[in-house]
SENU-371165 format. One record per residue (C-alpha): residue number from 1; x, y negated, z. Coordinates in steps of 0.02 Angstrom, whole numbers. Layout:
% SENU-371165
<rec i="NUM" px="X" py="Y" pz="Z"/>
...
***
This chain:
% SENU-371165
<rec i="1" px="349" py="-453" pz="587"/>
<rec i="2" px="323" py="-321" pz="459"/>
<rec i="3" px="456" py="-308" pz="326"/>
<rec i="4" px="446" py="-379" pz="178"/>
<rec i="5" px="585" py="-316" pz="55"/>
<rec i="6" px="491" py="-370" pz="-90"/>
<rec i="7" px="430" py="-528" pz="-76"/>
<rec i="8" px="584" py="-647" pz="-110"/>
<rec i="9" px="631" py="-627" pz="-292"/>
<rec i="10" px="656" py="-757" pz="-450"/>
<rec i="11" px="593" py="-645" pz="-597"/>
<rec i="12" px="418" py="-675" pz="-689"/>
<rec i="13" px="334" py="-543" pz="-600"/>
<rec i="14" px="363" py="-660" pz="-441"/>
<rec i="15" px="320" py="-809" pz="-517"/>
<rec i="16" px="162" py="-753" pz="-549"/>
<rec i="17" px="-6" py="-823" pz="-476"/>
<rec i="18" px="-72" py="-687" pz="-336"/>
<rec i="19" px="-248" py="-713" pz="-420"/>
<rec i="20" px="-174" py="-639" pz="-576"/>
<rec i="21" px="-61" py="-487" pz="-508"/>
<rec i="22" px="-201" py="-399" pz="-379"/>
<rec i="23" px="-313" py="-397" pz="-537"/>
<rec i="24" px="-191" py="-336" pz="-648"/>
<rec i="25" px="-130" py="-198" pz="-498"/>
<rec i="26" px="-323" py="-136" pz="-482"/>
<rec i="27" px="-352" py="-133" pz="-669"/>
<rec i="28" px="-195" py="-21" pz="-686"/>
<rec i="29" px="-198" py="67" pz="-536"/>
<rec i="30" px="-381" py="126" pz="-590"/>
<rec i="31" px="-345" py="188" pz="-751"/>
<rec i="32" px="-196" py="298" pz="-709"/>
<rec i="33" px="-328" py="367" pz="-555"/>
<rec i="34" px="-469" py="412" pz="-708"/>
<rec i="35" px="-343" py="478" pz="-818"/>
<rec i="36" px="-336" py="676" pz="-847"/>
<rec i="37" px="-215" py="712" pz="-985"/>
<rec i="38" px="-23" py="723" pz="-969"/>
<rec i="39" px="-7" py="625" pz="-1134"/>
<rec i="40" px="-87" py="483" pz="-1057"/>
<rec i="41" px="-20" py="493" pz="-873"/>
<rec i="42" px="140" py="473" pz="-935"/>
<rec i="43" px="116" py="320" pz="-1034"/>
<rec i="44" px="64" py="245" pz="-877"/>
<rec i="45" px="215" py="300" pz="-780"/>
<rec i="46" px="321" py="220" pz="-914"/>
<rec i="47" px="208" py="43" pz="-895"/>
<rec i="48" px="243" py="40" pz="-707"/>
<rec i="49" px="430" py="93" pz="-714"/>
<rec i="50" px="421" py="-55" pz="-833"/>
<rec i="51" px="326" py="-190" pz="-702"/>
<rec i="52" px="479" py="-127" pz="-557"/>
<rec i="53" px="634" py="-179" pz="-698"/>
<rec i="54" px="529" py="-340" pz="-731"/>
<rec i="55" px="506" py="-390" pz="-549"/>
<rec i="56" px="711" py="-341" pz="-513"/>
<rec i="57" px="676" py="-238" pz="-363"/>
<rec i="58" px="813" py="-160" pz="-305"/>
<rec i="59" px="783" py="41" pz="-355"/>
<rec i="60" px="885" py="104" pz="-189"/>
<rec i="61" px="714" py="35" pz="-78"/>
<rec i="62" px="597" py="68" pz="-205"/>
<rec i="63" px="663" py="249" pz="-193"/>
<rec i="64" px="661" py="234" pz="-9"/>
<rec i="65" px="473" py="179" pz="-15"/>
<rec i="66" px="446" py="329" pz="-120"/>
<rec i="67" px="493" py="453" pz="18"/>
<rec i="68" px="346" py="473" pz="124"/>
<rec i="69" px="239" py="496" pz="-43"/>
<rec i="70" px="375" py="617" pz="-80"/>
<rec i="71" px="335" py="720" pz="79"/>
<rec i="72" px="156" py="715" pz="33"/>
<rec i="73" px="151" py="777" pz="-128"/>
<rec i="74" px="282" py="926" pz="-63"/>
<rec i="75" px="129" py="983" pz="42"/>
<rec i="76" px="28" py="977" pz="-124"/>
<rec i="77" px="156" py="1050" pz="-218"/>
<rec i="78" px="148" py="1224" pz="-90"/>
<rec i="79" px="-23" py="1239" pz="-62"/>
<rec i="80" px="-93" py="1209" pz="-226"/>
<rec i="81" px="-14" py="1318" pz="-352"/>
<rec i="82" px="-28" py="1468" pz="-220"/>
<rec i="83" px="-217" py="1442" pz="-200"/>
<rec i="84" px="-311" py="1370" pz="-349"/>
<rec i="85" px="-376" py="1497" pz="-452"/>
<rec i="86" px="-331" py="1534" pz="-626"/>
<rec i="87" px="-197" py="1607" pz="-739"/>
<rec i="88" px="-55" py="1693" pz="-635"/>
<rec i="89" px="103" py="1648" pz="-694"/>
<rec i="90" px="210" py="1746" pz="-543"/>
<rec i="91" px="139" py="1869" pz="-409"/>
<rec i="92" px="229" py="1952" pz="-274"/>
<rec i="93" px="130" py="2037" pz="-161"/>
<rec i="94" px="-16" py="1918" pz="-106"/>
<rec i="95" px="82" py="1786" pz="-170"/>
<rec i="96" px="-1" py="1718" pz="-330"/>
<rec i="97" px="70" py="1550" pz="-448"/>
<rec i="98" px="-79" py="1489" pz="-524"/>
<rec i="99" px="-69" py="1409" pz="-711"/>
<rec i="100" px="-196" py="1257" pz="-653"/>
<rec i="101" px="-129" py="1272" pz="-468"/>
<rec i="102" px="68" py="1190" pz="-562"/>
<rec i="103" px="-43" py="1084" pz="-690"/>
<rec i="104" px="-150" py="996" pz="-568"/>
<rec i="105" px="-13" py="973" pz="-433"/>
<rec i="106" px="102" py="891" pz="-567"/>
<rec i="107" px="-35" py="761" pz="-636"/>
<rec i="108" px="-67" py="720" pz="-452"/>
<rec i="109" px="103" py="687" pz="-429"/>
<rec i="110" px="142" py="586" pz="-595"/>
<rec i="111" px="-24" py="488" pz="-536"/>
<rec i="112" px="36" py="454" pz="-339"/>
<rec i="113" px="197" py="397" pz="-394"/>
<rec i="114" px="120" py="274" pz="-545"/>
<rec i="115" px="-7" py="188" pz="-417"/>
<rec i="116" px="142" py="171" pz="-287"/>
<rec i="117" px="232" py="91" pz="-413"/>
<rec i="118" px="109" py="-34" pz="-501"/>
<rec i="119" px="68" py="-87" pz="-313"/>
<rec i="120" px="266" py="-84" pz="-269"/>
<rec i="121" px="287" py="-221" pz="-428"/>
<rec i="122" px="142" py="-322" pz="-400"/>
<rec i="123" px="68" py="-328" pz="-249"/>
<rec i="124" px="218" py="-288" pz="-130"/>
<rec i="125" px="320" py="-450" pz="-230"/>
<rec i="126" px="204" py="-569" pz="-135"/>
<rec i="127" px="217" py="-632" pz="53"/>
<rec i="128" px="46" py="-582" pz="184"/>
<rec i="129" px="25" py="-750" pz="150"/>
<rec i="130" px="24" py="-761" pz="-37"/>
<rec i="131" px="-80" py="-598" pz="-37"/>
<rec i="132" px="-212" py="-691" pz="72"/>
<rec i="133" px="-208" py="-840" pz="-32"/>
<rec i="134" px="-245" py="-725" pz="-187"/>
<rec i="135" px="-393" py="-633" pz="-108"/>
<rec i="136" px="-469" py="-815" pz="-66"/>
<rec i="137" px="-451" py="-861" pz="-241"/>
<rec i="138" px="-526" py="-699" pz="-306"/>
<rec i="139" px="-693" py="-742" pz="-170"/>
<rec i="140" px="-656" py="-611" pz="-65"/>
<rec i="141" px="-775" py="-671" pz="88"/>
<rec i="142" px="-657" py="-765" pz="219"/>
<rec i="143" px="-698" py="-659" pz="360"/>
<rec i="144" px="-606" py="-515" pz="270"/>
<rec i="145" px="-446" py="-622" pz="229"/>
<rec i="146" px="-455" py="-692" pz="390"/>
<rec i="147" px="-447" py="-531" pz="475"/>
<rec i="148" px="-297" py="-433" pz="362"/>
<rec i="149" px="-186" py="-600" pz="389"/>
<rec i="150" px="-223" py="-608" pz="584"/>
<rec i="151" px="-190" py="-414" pz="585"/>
<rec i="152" px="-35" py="-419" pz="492"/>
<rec i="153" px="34" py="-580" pz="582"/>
<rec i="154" px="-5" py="-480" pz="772"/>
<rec i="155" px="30" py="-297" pz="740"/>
<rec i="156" px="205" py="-336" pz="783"/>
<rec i="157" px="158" py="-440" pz="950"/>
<rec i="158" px="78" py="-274" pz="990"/>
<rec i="159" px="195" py="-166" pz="961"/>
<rec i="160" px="309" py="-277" pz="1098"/>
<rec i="161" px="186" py="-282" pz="1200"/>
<rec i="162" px="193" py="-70" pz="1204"/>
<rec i="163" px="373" py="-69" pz="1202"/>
<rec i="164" px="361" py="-175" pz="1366"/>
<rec i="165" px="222" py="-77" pz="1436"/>
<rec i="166" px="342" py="102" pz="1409"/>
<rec i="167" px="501" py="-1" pz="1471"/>
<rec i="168" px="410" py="-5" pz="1620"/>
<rec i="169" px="362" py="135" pz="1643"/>
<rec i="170" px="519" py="218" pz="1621"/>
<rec i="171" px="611" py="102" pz="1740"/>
<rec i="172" px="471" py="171" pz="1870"/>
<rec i="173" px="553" py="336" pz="1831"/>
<rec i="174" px="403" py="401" pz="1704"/>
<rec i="175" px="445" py="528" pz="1570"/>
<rec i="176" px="326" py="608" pz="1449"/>
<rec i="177" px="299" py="788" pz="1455"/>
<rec i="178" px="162" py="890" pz="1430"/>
<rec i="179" px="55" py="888" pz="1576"/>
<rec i="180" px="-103" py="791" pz="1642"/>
<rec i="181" px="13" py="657" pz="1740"/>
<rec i="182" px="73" py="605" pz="1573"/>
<rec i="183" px="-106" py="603" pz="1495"/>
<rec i="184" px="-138" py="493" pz="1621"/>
<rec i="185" px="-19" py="383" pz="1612"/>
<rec i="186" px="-36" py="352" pz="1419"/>
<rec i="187" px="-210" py="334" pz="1423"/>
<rec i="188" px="-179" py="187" pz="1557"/>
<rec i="189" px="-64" py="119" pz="1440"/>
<rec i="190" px="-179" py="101" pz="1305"/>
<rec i="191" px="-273" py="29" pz="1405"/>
<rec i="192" px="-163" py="-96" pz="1472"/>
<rec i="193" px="-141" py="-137" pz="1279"/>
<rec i="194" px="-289" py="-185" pz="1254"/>
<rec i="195" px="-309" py="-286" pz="1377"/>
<rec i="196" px="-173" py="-365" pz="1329"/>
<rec i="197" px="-208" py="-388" pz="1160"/>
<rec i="198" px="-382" py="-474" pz="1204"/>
<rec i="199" px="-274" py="-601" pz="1323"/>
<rec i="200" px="-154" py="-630" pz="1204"/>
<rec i="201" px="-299" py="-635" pz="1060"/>
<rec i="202" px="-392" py="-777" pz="1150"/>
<rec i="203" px="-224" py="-884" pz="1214"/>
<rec i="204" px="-205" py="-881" pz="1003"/>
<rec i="205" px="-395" py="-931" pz="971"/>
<rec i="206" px="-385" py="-1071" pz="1089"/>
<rec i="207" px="-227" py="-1137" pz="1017"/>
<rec i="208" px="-270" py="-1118" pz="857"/>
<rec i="209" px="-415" py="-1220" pz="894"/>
<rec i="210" px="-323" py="-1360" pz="975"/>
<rec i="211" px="-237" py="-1380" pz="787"/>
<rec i="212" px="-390" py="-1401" pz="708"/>
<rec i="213" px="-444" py="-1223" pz="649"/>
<rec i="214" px="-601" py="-1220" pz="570"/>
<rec i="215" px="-623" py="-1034" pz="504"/>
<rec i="216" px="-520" py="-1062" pz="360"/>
<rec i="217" px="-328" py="-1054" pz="310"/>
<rec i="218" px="-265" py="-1184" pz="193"/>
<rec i="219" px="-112" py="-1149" pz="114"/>
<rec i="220" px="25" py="-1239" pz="31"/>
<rec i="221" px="66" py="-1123" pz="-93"/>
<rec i="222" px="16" py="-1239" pz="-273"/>
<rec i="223" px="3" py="-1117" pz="-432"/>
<rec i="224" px="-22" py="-1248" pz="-579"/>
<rec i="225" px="-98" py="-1178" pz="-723"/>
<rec i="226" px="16" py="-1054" pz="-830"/>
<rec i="227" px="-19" py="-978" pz="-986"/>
<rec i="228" px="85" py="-816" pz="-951"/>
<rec i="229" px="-28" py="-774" pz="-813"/>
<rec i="230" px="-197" py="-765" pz="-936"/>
<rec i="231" px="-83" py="-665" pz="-1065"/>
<rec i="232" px="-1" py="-549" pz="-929"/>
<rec i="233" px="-185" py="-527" pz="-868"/>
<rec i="234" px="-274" py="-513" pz="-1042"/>
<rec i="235" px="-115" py="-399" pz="-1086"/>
<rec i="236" px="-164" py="-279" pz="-954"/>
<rec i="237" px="-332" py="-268" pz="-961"/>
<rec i="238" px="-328" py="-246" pz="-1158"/>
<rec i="239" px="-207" py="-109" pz="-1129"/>
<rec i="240" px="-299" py="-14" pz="-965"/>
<rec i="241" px="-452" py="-7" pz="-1083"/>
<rec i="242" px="-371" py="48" pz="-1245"/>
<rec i="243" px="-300" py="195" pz="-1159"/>
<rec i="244" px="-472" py="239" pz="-1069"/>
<rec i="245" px="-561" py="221" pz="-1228"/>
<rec i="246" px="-415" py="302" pz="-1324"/>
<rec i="247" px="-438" py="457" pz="-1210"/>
<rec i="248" px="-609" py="462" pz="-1206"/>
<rec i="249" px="-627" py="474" pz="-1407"/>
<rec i="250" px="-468" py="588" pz="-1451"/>
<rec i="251" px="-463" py="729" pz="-1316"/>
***
């Protein structure tokens, strides 16, 4: 199964109905995306370092999670100030650091890491199966919900099935290198996945019909009605907009 560092926890952020928390991710997450002033950015950078101390999530693997972003935005970081045109602050040679080239790699960076963590604090502090149950409730069709839960729940059975496929292999004496034997031989693997992926996929349908699956999941999570979820939602909402609407009229 995929890991889930996030999930178990006893703060308020946890506690919180799914149906509230993916709203209240989007809302955020969307307003940091349309922002373009530092002034602004920054106050939404300060609201989602806020959501990761009210969830309690342990800053070591939120730092961790952070990395590959981090690797991303070092990419950004090179190539951007030493090709976007504009006001050269340093030039040796035919290399040229660009004014806008720093500017714009430094908003996407303050943006990236805001969105990571407003999805980090509420959307990675729920299980799959809270996250399905959430998407049901906000009418996402079934169909959809059905097919991230099913995905999530098997991408691990095909991973094993892979890692059996290259054990294998190996124990026939393969090893990869770069020639058209080994082409070969991976593109018969993947093929042999999917096979047996479609065997194991129709052993599950058939069992999951002999339980009485009808095209829906019921769950037994029970969220009785809370009035910190409305003001947490209303809260964020009322916020998302001011600072859209505080943007728009001021700068």
């Amino acid at each position: 199964m995929i890991e889930e560092p996030f999930a178990q926890g006893r703060s308020l952020i946890h506690r919180m109905e799914p149906g509230i928390k993916i709203p209240a991710a989007l809302a955020l997450s969307l307003a940091a995306a349309l922002c373009k002033h530092f002034s602004i950015i920054w106050v939404y950078l300060l609201i989602s370092i806020l959501l990761v101390f009210a969830a309690r999530l342990d800053l070591r693997a939120v730092t961790k999670r952070l990395k590959p972003l981090f690797w991303f935005l070092a990419m950004i970081w090179v190539l951007l100030p030493l090709t976007f045109e504009g006001r050269i602050l340093y030039q040796y040679g035919w290399v040229r650091v660009t004014e806008p080239g720093l500017l714009l790699s430094a908003m996407i960076t303050l943006k990236s890491v805001t969105i990571v963590l407003i999805f980090t604090a509420l959307v990675a502090t729920m299980p799959a199966a809270s996250l399905g149950n959430g998407l049901h409730r906000l009418h996402v069709p079934d169909k959809l919900v059905f097919l991230f839960l099913m995905c999530y729940r098997y991408i691990a059975v095909i991973e094993e099935e892979y890692n059996r496929l290259i054990r294998a292999a190996r124990f026939r004496g393969f090893t990869p290198k770069t020639d058209l034997h080994s082409y070969k031989t991976f593109a018969y693997l993947a093929g042999m996945l999917f096979v047996r992926a479609s065997l194991r996929a129709r052993r599950v349908h058939k069992a999951m019909l002999c339980r009485g699956f009808n095209g829906k999941f019921h769950t037994l999570d029970v969220y009785l009605p809370n009035r910190l979820n409305s003001i947490f939602l209303t809260a964020v909402l009322c916020v998302s907009m001011g600072l859209l609407i505080y943007e728009h009229i001021w700068f």
